[in-house]
N, C-alpha and C positions, 0 to 999 in steps of 0.2 A: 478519305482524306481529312485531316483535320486542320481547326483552325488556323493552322501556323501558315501549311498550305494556300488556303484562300487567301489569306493577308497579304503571301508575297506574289498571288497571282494578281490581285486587286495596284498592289502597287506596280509591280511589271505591265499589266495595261496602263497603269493612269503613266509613267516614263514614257512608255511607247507612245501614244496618242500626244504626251506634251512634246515629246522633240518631234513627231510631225506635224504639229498644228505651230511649232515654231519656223518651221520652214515657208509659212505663209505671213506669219505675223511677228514685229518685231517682237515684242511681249505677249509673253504666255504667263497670267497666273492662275494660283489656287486660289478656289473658291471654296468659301466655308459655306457646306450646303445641305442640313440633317436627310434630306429627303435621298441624297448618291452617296455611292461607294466612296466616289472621287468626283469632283467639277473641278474644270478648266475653263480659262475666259482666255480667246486669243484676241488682244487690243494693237489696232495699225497705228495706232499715235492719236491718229483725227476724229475720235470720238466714237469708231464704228468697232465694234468687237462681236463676236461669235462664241456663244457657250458649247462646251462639249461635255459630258457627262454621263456616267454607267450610274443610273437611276437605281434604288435600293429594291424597288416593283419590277423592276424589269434587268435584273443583273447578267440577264445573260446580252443584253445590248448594248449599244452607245447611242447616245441622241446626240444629233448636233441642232444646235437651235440659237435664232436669230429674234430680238423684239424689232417690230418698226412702231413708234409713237406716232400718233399723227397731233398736229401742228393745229393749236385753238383757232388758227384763220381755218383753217379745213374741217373742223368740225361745227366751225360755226356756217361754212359754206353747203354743208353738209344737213344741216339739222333746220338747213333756211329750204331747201329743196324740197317740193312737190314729193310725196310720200313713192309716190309710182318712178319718179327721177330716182330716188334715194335707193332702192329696190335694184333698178335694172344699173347702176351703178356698182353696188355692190355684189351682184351677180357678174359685171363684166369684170370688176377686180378677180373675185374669183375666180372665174375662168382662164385669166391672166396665170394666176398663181399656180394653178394646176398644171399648166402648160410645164412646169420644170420639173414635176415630179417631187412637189415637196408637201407633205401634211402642212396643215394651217388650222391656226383655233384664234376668234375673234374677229375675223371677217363677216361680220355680223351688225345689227342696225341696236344702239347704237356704237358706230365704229371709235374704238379709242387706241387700242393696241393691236398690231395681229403679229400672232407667235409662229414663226414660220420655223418646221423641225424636218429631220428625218434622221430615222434610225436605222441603224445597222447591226447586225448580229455581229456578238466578238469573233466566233468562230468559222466567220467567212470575211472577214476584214482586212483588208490589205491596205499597204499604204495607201496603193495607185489609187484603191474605190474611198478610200479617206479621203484624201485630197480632194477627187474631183467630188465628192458628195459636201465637202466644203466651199468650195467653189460655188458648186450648183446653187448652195444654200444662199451664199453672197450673191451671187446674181440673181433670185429672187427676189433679195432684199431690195437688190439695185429697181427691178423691174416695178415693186410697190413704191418705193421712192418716187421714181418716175411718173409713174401714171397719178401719187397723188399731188405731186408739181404741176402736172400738166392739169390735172382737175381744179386746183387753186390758181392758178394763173391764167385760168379759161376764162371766154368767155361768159356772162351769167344768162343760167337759161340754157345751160346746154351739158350732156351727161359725157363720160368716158368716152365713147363713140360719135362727142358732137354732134348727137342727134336732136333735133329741138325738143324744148322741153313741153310738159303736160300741163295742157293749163285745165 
């Protein structure tokens, strides 16, 4: 096969994958990204978006991946905590996260970003497992969201599990 080939299969997946990541989000755009074939960013208006991308290392896949920031009062809540608190915190995040089935990089001490991904092979991809491995990805997001709200909003003195803390 030559080049001409790959170009129009590369572009034939990046179409396919943006009219279905449009069906979740009102905007879909392209992302200028030297490291993919193609990146897509699908954006719901309110500031939350989801990347999609057939990565140049791994072209025979698609990543779908999500950043969560955490928030300077949560790092600063974060970096005040008892070393052994801070540990078993970031273990229960973790554990959290794994529960949906999605890789994760950054859930680690100290916490600033964590990239939550997963990928799919092109050639077993279907809309239905698009979607929902989209979803999936967003409700991860939702789930770290949460649990680092409910850690900034806590108590002081008490970890993910509200367990007391180590003096």
């Amino acid at each position: 096969m030559g080049k001409g080939h790959h170009a129009d299969n590369t572009t034939r997946h990046q179409q396919k994958f943006k009219g279905w990541l449009s069906l979740l989000f009102p905007s879909v755009l392209e992302v200028q990204d030297d490291t993919a074939l193609w990146h897509l960013r699908g954006d719901d208006g309110q500031g939350n978006y989801i990347d999609v991308a057939q990565p140049l290392e791994r072209a025979q896949m698609v990543v779908i991946q999500v950043n969560v920031a955490l928030l300077g009062s949560v790092k600063r809540q974060l970096s005040d905590l008892h070393p052994l608190e801070r540990k078993h915190f970031i273990c229960d995040l973790r554990l959290q996260i794994l529960s949906f089935d999605v890789g994760f990089q950054g859930i680690a001490d100290p916490l600033d970003i964590i990239m939550l991904t997963k990928g799919l092979f092109l050639d077993t991809v279907t809309r239905d497992l698009f979607l929902q491995s989209v979803t999936t990805i967003d409700r991860a997001r939702h789930a770290a969201l949460t649990i680092l709200e409910r850690f900034n909003d806590g108590a002081p003195g008490t970890t993910l599990a509200g367990s007391p803390s180590v003096s």
